[in-house]
C-alpha positions in Angstrom: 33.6 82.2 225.7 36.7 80.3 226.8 36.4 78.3 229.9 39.0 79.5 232.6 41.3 76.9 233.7 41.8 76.6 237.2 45.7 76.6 238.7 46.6 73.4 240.7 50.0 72.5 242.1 52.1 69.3 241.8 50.6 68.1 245.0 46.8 68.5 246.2 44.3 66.7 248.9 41.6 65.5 247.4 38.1 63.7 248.4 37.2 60.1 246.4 33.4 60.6 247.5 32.4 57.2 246.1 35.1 55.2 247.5 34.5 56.8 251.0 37.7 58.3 251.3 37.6 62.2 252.7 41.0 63.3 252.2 43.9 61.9 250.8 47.2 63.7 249.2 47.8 63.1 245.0 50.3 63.2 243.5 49.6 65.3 239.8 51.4 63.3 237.0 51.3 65.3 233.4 52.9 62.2 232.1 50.7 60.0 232.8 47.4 59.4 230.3 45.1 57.8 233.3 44.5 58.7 236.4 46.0 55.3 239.3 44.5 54.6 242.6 46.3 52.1 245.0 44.1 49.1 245.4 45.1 46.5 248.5 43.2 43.8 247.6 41.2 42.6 244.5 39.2 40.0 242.9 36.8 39.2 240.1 34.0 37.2 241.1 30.4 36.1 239.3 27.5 37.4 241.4 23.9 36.7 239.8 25.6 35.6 236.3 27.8 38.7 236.2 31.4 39.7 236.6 32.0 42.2 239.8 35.2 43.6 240.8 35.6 43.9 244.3 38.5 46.3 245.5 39.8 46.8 248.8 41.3 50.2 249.4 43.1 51.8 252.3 43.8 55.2 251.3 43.7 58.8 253.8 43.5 56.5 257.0 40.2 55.2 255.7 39.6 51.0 254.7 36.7 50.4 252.5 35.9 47.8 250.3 34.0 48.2 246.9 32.2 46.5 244.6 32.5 47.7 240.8 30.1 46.0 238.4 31.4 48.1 235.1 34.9 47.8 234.4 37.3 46.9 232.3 41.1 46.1 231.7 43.3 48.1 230.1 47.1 47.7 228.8 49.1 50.5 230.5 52.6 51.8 229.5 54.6 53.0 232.4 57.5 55.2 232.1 60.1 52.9 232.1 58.9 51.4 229.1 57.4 48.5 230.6 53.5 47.4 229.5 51.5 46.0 232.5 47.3 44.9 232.2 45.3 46.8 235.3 41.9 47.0 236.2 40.1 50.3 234.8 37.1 51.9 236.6 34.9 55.1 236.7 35.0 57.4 239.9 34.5 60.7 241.3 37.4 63.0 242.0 36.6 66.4 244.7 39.1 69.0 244.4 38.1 72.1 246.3 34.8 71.8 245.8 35.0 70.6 242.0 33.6 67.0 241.6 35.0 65.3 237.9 33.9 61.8 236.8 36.8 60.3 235.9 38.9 56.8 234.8 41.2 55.4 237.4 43.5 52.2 237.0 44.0 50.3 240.2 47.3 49.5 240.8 49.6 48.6 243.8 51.3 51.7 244.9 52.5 50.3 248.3 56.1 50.8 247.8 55.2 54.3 246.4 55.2 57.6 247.9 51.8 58.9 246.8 48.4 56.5 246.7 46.7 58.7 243.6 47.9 60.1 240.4 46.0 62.2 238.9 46.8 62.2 235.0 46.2 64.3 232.3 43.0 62.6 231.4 41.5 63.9 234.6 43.4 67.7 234.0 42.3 68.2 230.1 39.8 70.9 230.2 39.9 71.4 233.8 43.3 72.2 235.1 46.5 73.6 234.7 49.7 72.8 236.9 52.1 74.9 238.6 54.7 72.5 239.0 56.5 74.9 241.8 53.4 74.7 244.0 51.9 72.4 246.2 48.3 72.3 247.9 46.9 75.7 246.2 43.3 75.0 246.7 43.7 74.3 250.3 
């Protein structure tokens, strides 16, 4: 049996559970591969002979700061053609009551109107958009 995809609009709030962050606004991006969270501060640093990551976010009116001990960097192509290296790491995404694992690159997205994209990585299987919506799950 087919699963049923669920219908989400160009624009949803959303809970990052393990980043702390209740509710923030993201921005659905069907061009995009991976999923990008807007990081204010990082750093790699060597902790008991291995490499952490350790992220600051701001993000829905909440600061938090995180320490990732499996991640990785990736080479991501943005639309304008441009290649850029970021920081990849595994998270949880809440959507109305449905919690996906998913990738997220960290990226600064201060001069940007939205702090998450969600990309089709995190949609495949899961989701389908209705681009003339906004906020359907409530």
């Amino acid at each position: 049996m087919a699963r049923r995809l669920l219908t989400i609009g160009r624009l949803e709030h959303i809970a990052l559970p393990g980043l702390g962050v209740p509710r923030v606004e993201a921005k659905i991006d069907t061009g995009a591969f991976r999923s990008a969270l807007h990081y204010q501060r990082l750093k790699v640093r060597t902790h008991d002979g291995m490499k952490e990551l350790v992220v600051s976010f701001q993000m829905g009116g909440v600061r938090k700061t995180k320490v990732f001990r499996r991640f990785q960097r990736v080479t991501v192509k943005s639309s304008n053609g441009g290649t850029s290296r970021r920081y990849l790491i595994n998270t949880q995404v809440k959507l109305n009551g449905h919690v996906v694992r998913t990738q997220a690159t960290l990226f600064d997205r201060s001069d940007m109107k939205y702090q998450v994209l969600l990309g089709r990585k995190f949609l495949h299987g899961r989701f389908v958009v209705d681009v003339s919506r906004k906020h359907t799950l409530g």
